[in-house]
N, CA, C and O of each residue as an XYZ file, in Angstrom:
264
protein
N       7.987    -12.118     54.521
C       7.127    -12.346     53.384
C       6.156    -11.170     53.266
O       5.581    -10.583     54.183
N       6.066    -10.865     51.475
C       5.175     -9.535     51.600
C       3.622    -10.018     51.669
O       3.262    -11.048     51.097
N       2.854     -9.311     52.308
C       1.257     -9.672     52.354
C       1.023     -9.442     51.236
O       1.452     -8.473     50.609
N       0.027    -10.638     50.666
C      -0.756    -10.652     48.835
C      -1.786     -9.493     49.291
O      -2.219     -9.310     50.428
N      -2.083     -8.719     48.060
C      -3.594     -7.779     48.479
C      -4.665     -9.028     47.208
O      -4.375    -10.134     46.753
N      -5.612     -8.348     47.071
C      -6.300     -8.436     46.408
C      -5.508     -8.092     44.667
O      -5.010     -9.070     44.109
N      -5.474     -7.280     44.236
C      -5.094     -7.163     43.610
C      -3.983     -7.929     42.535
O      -3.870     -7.998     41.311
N      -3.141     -8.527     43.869
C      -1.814     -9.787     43.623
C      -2.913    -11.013     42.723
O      -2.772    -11.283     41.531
N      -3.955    -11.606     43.615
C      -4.612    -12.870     43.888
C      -6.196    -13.100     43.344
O      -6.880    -14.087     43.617
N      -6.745    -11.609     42.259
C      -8.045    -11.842     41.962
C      -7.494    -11.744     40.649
O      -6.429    -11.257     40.269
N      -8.822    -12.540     39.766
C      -9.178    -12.047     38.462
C      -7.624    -12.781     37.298
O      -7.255    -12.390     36.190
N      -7.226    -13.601     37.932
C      -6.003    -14.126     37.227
C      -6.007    -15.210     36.137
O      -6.374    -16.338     36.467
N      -5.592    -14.947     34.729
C      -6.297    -15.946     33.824
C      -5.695    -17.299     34.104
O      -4.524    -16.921     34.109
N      -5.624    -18.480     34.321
C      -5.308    -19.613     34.463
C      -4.640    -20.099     33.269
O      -3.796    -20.977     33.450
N      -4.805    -19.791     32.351
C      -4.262    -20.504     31.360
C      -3.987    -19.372     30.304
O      -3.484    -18.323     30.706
N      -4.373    -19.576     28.616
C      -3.961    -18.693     27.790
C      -5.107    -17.801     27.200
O      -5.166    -17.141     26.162
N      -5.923    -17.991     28.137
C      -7.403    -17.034     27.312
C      -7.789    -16.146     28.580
O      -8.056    -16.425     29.749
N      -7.701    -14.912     27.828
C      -7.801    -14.093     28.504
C      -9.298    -13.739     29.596
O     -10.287    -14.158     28.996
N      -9.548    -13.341     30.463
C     -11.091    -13.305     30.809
C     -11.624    -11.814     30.649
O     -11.107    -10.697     30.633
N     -13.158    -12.437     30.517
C     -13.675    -10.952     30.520
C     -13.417     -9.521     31.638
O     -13.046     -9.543     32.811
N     -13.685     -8.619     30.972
C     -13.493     -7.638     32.158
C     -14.806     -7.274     33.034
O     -14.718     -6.390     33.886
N     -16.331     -8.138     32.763
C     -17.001     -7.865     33.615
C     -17.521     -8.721     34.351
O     -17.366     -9.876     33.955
N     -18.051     -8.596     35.224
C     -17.747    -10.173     36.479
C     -19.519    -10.416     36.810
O     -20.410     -9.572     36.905
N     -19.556    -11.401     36.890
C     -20.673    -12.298     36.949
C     -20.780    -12.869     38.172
O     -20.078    -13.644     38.822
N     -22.244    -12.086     38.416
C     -22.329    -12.358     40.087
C     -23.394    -13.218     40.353
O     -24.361    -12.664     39.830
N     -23.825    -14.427     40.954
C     -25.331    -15.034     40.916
C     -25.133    -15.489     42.766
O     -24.251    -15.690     43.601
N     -27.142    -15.455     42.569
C     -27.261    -15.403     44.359
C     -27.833    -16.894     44.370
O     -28.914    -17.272     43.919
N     -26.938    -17.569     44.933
C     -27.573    -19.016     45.146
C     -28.261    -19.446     46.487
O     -28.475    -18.474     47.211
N     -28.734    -20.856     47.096
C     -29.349    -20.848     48.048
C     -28.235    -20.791     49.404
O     -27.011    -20.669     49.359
N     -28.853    -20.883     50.230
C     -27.941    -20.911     51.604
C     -27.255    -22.128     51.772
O     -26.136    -22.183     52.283
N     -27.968    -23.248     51.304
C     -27.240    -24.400     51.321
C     -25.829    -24.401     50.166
O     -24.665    -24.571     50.530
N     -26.275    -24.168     48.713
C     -25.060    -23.637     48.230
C     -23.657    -22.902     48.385
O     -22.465    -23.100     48.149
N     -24.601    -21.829     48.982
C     -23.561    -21.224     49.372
C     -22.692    -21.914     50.425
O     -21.498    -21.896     50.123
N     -23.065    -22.695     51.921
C     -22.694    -23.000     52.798
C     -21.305    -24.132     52.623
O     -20.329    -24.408     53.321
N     -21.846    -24.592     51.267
C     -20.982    -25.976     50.583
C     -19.975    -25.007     50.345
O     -18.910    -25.223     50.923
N     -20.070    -23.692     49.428
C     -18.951    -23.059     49.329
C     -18.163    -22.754     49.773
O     -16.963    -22.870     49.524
N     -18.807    -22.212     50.671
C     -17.902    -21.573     51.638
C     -16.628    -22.815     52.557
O     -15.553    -22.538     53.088
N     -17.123    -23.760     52.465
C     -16.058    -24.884     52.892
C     -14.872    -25.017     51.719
O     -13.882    -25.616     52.140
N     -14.799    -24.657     50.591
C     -13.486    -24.829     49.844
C     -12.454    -23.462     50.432
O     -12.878    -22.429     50.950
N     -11.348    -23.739     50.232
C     -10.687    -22.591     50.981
C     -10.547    -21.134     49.879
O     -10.513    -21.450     48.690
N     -10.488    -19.999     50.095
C     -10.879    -18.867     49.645
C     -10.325    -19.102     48.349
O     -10.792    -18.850     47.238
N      -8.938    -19.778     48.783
C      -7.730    -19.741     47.363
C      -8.394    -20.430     46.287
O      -7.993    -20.270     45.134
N      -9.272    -21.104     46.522
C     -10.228    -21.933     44.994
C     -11.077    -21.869     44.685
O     -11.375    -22.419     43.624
N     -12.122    -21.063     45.514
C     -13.145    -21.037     45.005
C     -13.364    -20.659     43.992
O     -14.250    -21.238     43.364
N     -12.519    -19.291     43.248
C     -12.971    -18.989     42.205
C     -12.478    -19.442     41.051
O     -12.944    -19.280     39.923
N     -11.262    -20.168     41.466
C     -10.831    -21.185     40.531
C     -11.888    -22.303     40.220
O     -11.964    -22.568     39.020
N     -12.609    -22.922     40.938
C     -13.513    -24.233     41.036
C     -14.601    -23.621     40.526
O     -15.304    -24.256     39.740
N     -14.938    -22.281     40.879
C     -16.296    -21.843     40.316
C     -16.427    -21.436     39.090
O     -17.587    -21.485     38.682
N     -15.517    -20.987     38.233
C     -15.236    -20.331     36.817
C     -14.893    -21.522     36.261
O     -15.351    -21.472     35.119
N     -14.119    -22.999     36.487
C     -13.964    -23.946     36.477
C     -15.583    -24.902     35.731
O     -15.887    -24.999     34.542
N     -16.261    -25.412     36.834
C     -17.391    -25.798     36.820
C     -18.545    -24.508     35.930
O     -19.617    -25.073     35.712
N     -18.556    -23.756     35.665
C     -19.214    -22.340     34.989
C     -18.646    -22.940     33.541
O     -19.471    -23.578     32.887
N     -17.251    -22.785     32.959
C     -17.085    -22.652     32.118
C     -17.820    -24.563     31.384
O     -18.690    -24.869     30.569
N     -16.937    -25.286     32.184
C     -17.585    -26.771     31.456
C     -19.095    -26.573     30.966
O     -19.438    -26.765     29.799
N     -20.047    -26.125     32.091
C     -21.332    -26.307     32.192
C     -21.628    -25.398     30.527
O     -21.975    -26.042     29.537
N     -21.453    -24.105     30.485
C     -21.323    -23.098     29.237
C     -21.295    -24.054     28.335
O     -22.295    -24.504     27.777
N     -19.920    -24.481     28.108
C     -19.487    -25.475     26.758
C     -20.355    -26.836     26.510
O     -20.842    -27.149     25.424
N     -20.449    -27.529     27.628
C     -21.378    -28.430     27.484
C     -23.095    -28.223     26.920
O     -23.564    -28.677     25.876
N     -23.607    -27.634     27.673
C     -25.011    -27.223     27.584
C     -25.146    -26.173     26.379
O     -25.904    -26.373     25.431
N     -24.472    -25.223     26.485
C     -24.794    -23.708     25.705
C     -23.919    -23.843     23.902
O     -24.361    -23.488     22.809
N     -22.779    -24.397     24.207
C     -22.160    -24.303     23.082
C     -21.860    -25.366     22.236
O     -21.348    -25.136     21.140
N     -22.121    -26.549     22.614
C     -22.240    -27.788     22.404
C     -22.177    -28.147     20.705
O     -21.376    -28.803     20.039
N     -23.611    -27.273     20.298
C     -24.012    -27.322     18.664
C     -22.731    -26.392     18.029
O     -22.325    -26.664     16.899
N     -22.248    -25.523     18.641
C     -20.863    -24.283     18.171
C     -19.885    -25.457     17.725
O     -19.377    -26.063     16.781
N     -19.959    -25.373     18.625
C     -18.234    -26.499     19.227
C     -17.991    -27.957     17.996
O     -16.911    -28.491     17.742
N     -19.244    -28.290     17.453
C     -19.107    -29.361     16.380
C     -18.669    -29.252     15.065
O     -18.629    -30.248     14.344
């Protein structure tokens, strides 16, 4: 089996909308982070762009979206 790099396994759109090309970085607390760090590498950024995007649509775009 060939080893994935980075490259194989980041930044991959999930579905049919494409993502931005600049990446969004935020520094949360230690406890946050610590919770994170318990999902396994393979989801986090699935779960985190995941939970990001709902929160966006819900809160931010809400009045758009009607």
């Amino acid at each position: 089996m060939a080893k994935r790099t980075q490259k194989d396994t980041q930044f991959k759109p999930e579905g049919d909308e494409a993502l931005s090309r600049k990446v969004i970085g935020v520094k949360v607390s230690l406890e946050v982070e610590n919770a994170l760090n318990k999902l396994p590498t393979t989801e986090r950024g699935r779960w985190l762009r995941k939970v990001i995007t709902e929160a966006v649509k819900t809160e931010l775009l809400k009045d758009e979206v009607a």
